[in-house]
C-alpha positions in Angstrom: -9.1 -43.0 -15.1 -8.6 -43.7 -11.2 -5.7 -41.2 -11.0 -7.8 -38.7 -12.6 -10.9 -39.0 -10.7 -8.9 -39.3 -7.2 -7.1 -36.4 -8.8 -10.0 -34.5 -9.0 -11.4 -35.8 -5.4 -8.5 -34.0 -4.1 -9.0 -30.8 -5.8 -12.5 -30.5 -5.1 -12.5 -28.9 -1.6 -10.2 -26.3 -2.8 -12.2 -25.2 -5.6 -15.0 -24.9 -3.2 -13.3 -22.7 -1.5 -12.4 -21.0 -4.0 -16.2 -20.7 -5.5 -17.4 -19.7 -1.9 -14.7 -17.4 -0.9 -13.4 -15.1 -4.1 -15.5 -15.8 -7.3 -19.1 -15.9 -5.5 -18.1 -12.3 -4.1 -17.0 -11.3 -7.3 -20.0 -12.1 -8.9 -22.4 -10.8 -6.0 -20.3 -7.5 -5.8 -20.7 -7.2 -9.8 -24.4 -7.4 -9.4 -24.6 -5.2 -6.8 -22.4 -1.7 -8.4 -25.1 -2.1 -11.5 -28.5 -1.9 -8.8 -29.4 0.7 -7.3 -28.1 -1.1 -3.5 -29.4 1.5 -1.5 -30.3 -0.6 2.2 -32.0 2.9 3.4 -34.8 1.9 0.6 -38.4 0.5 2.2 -38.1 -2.2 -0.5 -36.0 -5.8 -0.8 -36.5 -4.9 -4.6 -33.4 -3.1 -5.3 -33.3 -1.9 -9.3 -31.3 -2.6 -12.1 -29.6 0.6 -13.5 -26.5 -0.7 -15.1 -23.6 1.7 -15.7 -25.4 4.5 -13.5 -23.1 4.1 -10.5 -19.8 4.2 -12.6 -20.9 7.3 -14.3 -22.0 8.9 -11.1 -18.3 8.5 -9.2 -16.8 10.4 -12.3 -19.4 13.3 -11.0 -18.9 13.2 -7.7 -16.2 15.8 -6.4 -15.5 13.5 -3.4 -14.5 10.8 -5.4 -12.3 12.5 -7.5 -11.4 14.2 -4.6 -10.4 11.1 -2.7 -8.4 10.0 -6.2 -6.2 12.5 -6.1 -5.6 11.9 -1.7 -4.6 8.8 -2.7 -1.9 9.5 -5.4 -0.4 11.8 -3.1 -0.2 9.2 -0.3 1.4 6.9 -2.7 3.6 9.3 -4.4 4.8 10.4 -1.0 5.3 6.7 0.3 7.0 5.7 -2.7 9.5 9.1 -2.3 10.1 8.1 1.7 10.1 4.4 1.5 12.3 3.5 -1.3 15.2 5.7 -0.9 15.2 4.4 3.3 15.1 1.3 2.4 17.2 0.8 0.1 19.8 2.8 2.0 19.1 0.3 4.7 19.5 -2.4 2.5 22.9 -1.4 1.3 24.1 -0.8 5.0 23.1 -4.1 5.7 24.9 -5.3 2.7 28.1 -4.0 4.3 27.5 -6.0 7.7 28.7 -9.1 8.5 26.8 -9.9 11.2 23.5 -8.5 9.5 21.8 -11.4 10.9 21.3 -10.5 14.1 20.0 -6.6 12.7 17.6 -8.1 10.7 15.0 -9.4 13.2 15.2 -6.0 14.7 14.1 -4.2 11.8 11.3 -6.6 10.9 9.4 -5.9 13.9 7.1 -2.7 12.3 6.2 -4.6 9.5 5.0 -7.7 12.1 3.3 -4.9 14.0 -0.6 -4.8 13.3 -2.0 -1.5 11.3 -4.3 -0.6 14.2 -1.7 -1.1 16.8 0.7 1.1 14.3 -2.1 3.5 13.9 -2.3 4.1 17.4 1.7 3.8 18.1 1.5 7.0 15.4 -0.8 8.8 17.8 1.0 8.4 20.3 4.0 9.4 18.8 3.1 12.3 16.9 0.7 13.8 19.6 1.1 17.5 20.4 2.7 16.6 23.7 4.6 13.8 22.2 7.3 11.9 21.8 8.5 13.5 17.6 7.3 17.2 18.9 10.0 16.6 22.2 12.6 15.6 20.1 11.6 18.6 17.8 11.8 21.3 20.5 15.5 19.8 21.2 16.2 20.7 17.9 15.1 24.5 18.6 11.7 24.1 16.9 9.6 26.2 19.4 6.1 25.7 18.2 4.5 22.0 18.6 3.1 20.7 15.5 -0.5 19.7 15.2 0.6 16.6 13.2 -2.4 14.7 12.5 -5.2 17.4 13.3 -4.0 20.1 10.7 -5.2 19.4 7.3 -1.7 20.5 6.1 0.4 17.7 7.8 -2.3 15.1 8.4 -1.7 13.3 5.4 2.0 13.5 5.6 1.4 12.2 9.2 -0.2 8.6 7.8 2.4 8.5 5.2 5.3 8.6 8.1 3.3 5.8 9.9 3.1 3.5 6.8 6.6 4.6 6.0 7.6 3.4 9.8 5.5 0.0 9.4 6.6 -1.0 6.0 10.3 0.4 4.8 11.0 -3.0 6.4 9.4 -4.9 3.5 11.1 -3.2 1.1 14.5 -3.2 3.0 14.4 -7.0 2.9 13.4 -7.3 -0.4 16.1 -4.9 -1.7 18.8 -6.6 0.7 17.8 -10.5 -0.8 18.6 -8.8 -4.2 21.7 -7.3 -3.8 23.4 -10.4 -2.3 22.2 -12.6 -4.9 24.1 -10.6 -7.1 27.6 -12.1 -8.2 30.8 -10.9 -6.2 32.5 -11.8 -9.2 31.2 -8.5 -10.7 31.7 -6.0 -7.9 35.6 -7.6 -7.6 36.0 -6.9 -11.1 35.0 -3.2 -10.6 37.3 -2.6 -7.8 40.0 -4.5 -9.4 39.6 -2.1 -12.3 39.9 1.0 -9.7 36.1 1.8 -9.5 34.9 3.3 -6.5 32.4 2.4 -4.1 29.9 4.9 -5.8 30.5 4.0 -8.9 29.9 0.4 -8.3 26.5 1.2 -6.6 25.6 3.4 -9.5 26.6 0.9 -12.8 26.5 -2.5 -11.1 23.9 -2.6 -8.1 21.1 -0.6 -9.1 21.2 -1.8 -13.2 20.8 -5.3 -11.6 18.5 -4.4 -9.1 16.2 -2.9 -11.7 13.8 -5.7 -11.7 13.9 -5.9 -7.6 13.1 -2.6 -7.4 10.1 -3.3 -9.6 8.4 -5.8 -8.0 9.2 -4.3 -4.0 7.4 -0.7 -5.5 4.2 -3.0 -7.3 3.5 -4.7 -4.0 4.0 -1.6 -1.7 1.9 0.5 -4.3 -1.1 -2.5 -4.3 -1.0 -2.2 -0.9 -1.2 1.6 -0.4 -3.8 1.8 -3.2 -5.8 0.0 -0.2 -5.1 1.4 2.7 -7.7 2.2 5.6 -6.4 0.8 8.9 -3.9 4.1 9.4 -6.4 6.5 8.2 -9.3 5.0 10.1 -6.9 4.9 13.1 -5.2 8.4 13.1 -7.3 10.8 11.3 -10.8 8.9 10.1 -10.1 10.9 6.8 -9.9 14.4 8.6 -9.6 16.8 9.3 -12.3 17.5 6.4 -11.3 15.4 3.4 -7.8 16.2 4.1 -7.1 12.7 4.3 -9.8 10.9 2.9 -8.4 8.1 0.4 -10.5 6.2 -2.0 -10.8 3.2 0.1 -11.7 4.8 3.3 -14.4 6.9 0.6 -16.1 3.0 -0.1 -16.5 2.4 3.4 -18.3 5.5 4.2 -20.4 5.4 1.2 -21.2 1.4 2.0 -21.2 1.7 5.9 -21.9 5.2 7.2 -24.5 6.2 4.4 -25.7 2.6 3.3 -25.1 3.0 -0.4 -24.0 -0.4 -1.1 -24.4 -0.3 -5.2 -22.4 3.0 -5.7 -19.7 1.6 -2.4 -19.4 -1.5 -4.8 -18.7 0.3 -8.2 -16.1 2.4 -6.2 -14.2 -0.9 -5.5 -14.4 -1.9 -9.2 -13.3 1.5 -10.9 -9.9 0.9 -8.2 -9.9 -3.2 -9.8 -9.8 -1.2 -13.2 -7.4 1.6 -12.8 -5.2 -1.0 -10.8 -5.1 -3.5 -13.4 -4.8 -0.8 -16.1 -1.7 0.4 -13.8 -0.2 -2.8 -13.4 -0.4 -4.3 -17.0 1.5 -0.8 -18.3 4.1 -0.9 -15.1 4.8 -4.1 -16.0 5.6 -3.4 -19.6 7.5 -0.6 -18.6 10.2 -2.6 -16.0 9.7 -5.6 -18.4 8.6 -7.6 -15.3 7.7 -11.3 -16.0 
């Protein structure tokens, strides 16, 4: 009986913590997407009108809007950042003194968003750095990178893509050495070639690797808002206005707390309705 109540002594201040910092939010956010959490009301009375938020997003052409900005910013992430890093990954594979690469190629994922955000400005300025190298290339006319709404969002998806192919670089490089040399000698023993190994040995093992790098860098791009707020603040227009960056204007610009909250929940939803089907799919435990 000691044991167990020292036991629970010890576990207490963490599930304080845990009450205080994530369920108490949850709870509070819950109650506030089913009020009407308007703060530009004269009142402290703020009423109850259940589902109404949820029901307005699915009317409101700038949340759908925002939706579909933010599938395209993941789709397009996803089609940059996997094939680089992986590429990278198998490059590093080859190197025996990888070690002293690797630190190198961490650094954009230690970098901070804003201080990537701004790097990206700076980069991809009219006048700067990409458009230079560009006009070496013969391409005459500067591109308006970030303030065109045809290559704005493309724009934030190269900035992510610079900041975090690391992560998935690193992931996909810790999977392919833990996989047994014992198979890839037997290949080339048997006269396969590099290729082919790659193409029936690597990525069939790295299946699940792959998995679980694209479910992390997809959570995380499903929540971006430091890049957009940083390079484009959703512009020009809506061009790249994601969901997320939607909430904080609703919440913070025009006050509408309730209908900010049931924004975040109707992400919670479709992400866990993502993630429980992705899983299934890639059979990741």
């Amino acid at each position: 009986m000691n044991e167990r109540r020292v036991a629970y002594s010890l576990m207490l201040p963490a599930l304080m913590v845990l009450i205080l910092a994530v369920i108490f939010p949850l709870l509070f956010s819950i109650n506030v997407a089913l009020r009407k959490y308007d703060l530009r009301l004269p009142t402290e009375e703020y009423p109850f009108i259940g589902l109404g938020n949820f029901v307005r997003a699915f009317y409101d052409s700038y949340f759908l809007h925002s939706l579909l900005i933010t599938v395209e910013f993941i789709a397009l992430g996803v089609a940059l950042q996997l094939p680089l890093g992986l590429g990278v990954a198998v490059l590093l594979s080859k190197l025996s003194w990888r070690r002293y690469v690797i630190p190198a190629i961490a650094i954009p994922a230690l970098t901070p968003p804003i201080v990537a955000g701004y790097m990206g400005i700076i980069l991809f300025h009219p006048d700067g750095v990409v458009n230079y190298f560009l006009s070496l290339l013969g391409v005459s006319s500067k591109i308006p990178w970030y303030s065109s709404p045809n290559t704005a969002l493309i724009t934030c998806v190269l900035v992510d893509t610079w900041q975090w192919y690391p992560f998935i670089t690193l992931v996909l490089l810790a999977g392919i050495l833990s996989i047994p040399p014992e198979y890839v000698e037997a290949a080339r023993i048997d006269g396969a070639s590099e290729a082919g190994i790659f193409r029936h040995i690597t990525l069939p093992l790295l299946k699940g690797v792959i998995a679980v790098a694209l479910i992390f860098r997809m959570l995380e791009m499903l929540r971006v808002f430091d890049v957009i707020y940083i390079v484009t603040y959703g512009g020009p227009g809506t061009a790249t206005q994601v969901t997320n960056f939607y909430s904080y204007l609703v919440g913070f610009h025009y006050w509408d707390l309730g209908y900010a909250s049931a924004i975040g929940w109707i992400l919670v939803i479709i992400l866990s309705v993502f993630v429980t089907y992705y899983m299934k799919a890639f059979r990741v435990s």
